[in-house]
N, C-alpha and C positions, 0 to 999 in steps of 0.2 A: 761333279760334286761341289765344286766352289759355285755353280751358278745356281742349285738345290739352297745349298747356306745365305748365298747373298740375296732370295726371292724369300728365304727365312726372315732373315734378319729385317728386310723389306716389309716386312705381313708383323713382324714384331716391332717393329719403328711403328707405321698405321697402327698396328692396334694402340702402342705406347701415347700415339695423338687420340685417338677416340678415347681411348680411359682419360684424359687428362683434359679434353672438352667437354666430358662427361661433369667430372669434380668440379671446373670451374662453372662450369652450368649448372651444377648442384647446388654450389656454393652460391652462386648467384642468386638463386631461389630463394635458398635461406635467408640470407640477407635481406632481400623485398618482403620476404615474410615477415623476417621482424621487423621490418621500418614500418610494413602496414600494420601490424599487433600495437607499436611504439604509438603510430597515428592517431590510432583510433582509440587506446588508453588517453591519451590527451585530450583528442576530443570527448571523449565521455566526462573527465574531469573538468573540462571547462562548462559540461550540462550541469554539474551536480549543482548547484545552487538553481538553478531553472528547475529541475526535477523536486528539488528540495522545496521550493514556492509554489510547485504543482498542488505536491504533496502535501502541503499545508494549507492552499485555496480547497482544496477537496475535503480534508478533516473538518476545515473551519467551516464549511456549506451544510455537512453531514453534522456539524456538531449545534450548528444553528435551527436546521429542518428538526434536528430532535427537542431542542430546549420549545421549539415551537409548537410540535406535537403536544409535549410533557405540560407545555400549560395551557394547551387547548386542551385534554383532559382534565389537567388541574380546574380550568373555569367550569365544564360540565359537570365535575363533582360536587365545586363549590356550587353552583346553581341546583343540582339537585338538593344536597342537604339543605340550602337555604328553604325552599320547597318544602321539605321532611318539614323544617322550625318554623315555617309560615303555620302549615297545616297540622301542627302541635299544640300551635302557641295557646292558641282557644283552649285547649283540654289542660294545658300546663296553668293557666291564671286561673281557671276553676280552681284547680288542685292547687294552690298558690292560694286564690283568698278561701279555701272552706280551712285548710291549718290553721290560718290568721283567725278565721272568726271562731271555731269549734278546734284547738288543738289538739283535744284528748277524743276527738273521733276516730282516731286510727286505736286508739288503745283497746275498742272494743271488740 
């Protein structure tokens, strides 16, 4: 019976080490986990001004490719209308000297 108890006790010691290499090995884990979570917060903060200048070379290209569009349309319009008031003008200085010379022609 004492040799049953002391191959007990024995199988209870081992297992007492394997649960206890277990936790520190757990423990260990944890630990490297957060040092690398810790790490790599850090290095992302030292990105954020890199990312932040990214971020704002790319708005500032996108926001120049537009102002650039916005007045290459702008000039198409203005040259059309210019167009319209070339090919006006003739019909408009008729209409401009017959008021001048006859102004009560429209009253009829």
């Amino acid at each position: 019976m004492e040799e049953s108890l002391q191959r007990l006790l024995d199988a209870e010691n081992r297992a007492q080490q394997i649960h206890n290499k277990a936790e520190e090995q757990r423990e260990r884990i944890i630990q490297e986990a957060l040092q690398e979570a810790k790490t790599k917060e850090q290095h992302f903060e030292t990105r954020i001004p890199e990312l932040h200048n990214s971020f704002m070379e790319k708005a500032e290209s996108r926001a120049e490719q537009t102002i650039a569009e916005l007045k290459k349309r702008f000039d198409e319009r203005h040259a059309q209308l210019r167009e319209y008031a070339e090919a006006r003008e003739e019909d408009a200085l008729s209409a401009a000297f017959a008021v001048l010379i006859d102004p009560n022609a429209d009253e009829d």
